[in-house]
C-alpha positions as CSV (number, residue, x, y, z in Angstrom):
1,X,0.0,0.0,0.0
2,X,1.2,3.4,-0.7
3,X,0.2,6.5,1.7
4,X,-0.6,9.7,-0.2
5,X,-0.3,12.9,2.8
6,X,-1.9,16.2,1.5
7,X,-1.5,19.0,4.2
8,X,-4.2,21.4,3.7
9,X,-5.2,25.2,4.8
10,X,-7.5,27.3,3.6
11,X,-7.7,25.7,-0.2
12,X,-11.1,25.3,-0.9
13,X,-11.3,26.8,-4.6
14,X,-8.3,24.0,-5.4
15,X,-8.7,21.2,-2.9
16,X,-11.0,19.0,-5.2
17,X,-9.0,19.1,-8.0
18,X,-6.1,17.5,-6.1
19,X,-8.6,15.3,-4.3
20,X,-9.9,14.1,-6.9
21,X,-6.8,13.5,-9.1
22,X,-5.5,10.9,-6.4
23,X,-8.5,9.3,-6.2
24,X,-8.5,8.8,-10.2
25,X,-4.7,7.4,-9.7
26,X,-5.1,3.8,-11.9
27,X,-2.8,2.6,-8.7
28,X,-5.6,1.5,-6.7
29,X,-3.8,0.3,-3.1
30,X,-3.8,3.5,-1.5
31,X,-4.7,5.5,1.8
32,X,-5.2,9.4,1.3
33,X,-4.3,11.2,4.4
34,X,-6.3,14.7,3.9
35,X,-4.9,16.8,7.1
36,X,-6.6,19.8,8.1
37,X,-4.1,22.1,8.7
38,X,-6.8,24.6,11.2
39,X,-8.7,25.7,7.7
40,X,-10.9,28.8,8.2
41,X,-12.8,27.9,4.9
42,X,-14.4,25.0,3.0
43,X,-11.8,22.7,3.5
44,X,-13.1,20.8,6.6
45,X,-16.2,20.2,5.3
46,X,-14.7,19.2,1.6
47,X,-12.9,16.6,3.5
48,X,-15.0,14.9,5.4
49,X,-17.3,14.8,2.7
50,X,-14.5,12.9,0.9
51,X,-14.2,10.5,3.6
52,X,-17.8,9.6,3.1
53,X,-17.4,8.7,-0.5
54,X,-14.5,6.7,-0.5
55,X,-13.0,4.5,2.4
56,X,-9.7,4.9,1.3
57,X,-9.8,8.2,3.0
58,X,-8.6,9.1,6.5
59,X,-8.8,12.8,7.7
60,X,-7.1,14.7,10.6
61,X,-8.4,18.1,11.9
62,X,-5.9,19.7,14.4
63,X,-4.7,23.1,15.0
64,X,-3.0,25.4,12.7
65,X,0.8,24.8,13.1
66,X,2.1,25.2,9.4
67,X,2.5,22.8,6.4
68,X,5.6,20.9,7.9
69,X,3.2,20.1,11.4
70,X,0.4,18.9,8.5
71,X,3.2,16.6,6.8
72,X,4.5,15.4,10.1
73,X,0.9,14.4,11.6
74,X,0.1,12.4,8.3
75,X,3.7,10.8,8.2
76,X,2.7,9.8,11.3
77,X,-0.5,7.1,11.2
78,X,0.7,6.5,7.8
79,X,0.6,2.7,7.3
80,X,1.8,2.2,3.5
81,X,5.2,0.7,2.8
82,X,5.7,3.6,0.4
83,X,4.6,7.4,1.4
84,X,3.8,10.0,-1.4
85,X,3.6,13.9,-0.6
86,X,1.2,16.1,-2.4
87,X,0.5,19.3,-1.8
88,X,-3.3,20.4,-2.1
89,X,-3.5,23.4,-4.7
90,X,-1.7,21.1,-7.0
91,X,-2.7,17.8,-8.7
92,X,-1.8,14.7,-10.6
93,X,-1.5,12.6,-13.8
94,X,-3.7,9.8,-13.8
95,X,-1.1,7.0,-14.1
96,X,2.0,9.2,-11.9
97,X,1.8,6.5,-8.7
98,X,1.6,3.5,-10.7
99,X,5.2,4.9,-12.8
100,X,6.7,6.1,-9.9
101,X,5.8,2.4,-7.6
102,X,6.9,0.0,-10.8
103,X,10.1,2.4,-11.5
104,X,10.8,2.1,-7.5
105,X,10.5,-1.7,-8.1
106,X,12.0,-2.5,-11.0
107,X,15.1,-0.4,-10.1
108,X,15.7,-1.2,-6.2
109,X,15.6,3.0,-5.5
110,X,14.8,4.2,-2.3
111,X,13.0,7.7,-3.5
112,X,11.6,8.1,-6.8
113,X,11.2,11.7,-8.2
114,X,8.5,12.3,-11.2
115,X,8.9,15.2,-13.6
116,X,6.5,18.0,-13.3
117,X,4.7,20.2,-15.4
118,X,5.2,24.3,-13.4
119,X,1.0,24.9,-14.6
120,X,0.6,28.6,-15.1
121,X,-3.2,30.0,-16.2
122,X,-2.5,29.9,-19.5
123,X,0.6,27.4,-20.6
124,X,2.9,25.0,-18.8
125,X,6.4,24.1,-18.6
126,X,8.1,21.8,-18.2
127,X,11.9,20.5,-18.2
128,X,13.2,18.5,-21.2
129,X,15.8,15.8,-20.1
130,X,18.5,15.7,-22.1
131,X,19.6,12.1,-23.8
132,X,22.5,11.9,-21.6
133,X,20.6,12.3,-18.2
134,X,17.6,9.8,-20.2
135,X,20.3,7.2,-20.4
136,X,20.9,7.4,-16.5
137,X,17.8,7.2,-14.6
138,X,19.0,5.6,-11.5
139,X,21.5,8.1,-9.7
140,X,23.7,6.6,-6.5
141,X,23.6,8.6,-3.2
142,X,26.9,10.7,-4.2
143,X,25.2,11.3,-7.6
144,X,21.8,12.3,-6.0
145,X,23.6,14.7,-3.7
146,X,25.7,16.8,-6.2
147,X,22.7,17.2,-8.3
148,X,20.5,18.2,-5.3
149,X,22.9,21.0,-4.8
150,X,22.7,22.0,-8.6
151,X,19.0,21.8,-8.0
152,X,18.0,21.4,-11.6
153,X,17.7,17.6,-12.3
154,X,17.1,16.4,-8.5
155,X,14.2,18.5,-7.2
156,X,14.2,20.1,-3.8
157,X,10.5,19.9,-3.5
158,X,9.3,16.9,-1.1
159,X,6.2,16.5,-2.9
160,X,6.3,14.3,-6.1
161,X,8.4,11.6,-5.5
162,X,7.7,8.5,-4.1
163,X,9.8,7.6,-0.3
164,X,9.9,4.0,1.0
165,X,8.3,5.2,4.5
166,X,11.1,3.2,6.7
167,X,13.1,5.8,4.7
168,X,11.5,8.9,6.0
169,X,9.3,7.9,8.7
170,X,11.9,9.5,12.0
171,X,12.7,12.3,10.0
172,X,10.2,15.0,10.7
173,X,9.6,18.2,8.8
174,X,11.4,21.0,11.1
175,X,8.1,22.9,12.2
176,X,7.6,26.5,12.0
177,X,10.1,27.3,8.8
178,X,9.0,28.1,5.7
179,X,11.0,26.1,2.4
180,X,11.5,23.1,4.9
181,X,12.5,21.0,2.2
182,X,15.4,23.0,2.4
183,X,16.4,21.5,6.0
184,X,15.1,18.1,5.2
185,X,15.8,16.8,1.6
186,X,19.6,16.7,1.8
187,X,19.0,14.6,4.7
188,X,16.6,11.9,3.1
189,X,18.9,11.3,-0.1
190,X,22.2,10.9,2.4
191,X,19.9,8.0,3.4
192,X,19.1,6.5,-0.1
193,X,21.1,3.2,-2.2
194,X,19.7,4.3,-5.6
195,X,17.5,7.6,-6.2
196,X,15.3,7.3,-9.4
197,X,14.1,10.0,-11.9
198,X,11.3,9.6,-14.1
199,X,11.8,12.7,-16.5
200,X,8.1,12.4,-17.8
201,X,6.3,15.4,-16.2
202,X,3.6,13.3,-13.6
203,X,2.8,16.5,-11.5
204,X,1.0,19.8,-12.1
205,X,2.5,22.6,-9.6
206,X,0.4,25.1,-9.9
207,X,1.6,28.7,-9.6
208,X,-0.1,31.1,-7.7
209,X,1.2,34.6,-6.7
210,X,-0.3,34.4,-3.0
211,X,1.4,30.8,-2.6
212,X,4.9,30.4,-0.2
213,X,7.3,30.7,-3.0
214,X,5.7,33.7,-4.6
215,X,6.3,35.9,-1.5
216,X,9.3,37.8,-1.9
217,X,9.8,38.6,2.0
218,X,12.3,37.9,5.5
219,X,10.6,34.5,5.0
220,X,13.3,33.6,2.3
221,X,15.9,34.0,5.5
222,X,14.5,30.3,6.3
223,X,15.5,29.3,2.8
224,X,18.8,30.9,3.3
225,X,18.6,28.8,6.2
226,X,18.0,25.6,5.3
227,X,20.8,26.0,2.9
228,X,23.7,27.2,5.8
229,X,22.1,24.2,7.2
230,X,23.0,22.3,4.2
231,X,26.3,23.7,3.5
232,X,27.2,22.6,7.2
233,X,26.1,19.0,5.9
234,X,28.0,18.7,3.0
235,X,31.1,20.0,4.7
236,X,31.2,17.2,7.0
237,X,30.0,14.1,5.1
238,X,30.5,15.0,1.4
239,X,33.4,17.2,1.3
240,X,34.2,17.1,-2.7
241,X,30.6,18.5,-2.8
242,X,31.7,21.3,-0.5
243,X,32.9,23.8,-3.2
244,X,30.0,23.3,-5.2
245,X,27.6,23.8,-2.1
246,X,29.6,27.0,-1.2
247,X,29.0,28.3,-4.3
248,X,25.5,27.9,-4.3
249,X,24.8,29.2,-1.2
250,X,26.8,32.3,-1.7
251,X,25.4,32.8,-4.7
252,X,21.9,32.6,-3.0
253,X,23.1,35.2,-0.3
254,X,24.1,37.7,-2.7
255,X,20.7,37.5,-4.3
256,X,19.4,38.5,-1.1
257,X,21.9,41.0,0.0
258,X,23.3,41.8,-3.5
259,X,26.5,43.7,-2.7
260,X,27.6,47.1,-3.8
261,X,29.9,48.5,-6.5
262,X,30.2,48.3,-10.8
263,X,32.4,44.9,-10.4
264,X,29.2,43.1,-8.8
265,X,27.0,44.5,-11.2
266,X,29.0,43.7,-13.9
267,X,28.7,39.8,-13.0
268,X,24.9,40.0,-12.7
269,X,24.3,41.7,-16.2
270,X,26.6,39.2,-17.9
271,X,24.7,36.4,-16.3
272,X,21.8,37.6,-17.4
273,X,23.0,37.7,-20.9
274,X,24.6,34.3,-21.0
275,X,21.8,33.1,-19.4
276,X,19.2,34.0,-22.4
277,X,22.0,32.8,-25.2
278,X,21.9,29.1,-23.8
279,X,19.5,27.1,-24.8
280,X,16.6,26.3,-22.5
281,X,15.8,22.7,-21.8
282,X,12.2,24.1,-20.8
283,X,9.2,23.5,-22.9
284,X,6.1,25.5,-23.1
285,X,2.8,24.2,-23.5
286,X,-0.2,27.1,-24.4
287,X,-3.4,26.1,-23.0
């Protein structure tokens, strides 16, 4: 069985959508944990009502404490031998479980990540893999980690990919930060033998200005964070990777507190135009 936790607050206009996008999933052996994250709107009442329809359904209601207390609380009664995150303004392809379980399978990986589709009103993207990385599906742990630092191929995002719950299960979302995955994915794939990627997009992420990554605030000083948090990691257990971690995260801070003077400046715009003469591997779809 396979444990799908949706943390949910105040998504009523989206909620079904997701909902009913797992319930479609043609991978039938499920639980859906809907947790109630303290919603002020709909969203208790849309998820009971799902509970009624389909017994595969188990909901919690508790308090507000913030998406990583929702993930934790479903993590917890979770009883599949696999756990799937998703989060609820988003939604799935119809066949994205069954890939990601046979892939898991077939491959021996411990975490299976899916490709997504970034859904905007009116078009979608989505990241073309390129023959070389379609050749090597199956990444080992060093592998995983480099490209987790890159953070173009391997995801940071928790939801999406598929965890073998003995994985995961003692390794809680730190409560009360905003881009958790920050603090928690390096630790997950420092756990993993093989870590797969299916490059067919099998997730919508919908993107929505009001969302936590379309807030341009002093939350983004937990994402800056998570990733000292990081760097700290990689120093002592993968220190090859340390350069390239360094790197990142420096780059990250001067995003935030870009420094002064023509020579800085003078970076930033020739990033900007080598950035638009490289090819993208991003596709576009018009809706």
């Amino acid at each position: 069985m396979i444990s799908v936790v949706i943390p949910i607050y105040n998504v009523a206009q989206y909620l079904s959508q997701c909902v009913d996008s797992v319930l479609a999933q043609s991978y039938r052996d499920l639980e859906i944990i809907l947790v109630d994250d303290g919603s002020t709107d709909e969203c208790p009442k849309i998820c009971d009502d799902y509970q009624q329809k389909d017994a595969r359904i188990r909901v919690i209601h508790q308090e507000n404490g913030g998406l990583s207390d929702a993930r934790n609380a479903g993590m917890k009664i979770a009883r599949g031998e696999w756990i799937y995150f998703a989060d609820s303004d988003d939604w799935l392809v119809q066949d994205a479980i069954q890939k990601l379980y046979h892939f898991a399978i077939e491959n021996h990986c411990d975490v299976v990540q899916g490709g997504l589709y970034y859904a905007y009103q009116d078009h979608l993207l989505y990241r073309q893999a390129t023959k070389v990385e379609q050749r090597c599906p199956v990444l080992e742990r060093d592998e995983a980690m480099r490209e987790l630092i890159i953070n173009d191929r391997v995801k940071n995002f928790a939801w999406g990919k598929l965890y073998k719950a003995d994985l995961i299960r003692d390794l809680p979302f730190p409560v009360g930060k905003y881009y958790e995955d920050s603090c928690w994915q390096h630790v997950v794939i420092d756990r993993v033998g093989q870590y797969g990627i299916i490059d067919e997009p099998l997730y919508f992420y919908r993107q929505r200005s009001d969302s936590i990554s379309g807030m341009p605030s002093n939350r983004l000083n937990d994402l800056l964070e998570g990733n000292r948090e990081r760097m700290n990691f990689i120093h002592e257990k993968y220190p090859s990777l340390y350069p390239l971690m360094k790197r990142k995260y420096d780059n990250l801070y001067s995003q935030m507190y870009p420094p002064q003077g023509i020579t800085y400046k003078c970076k930033r715009f020739m990033e900007r135009v080598l950035g638009r003469l490289r090819p993208s591997v991003y596709k576009k779809i018009d809706l």
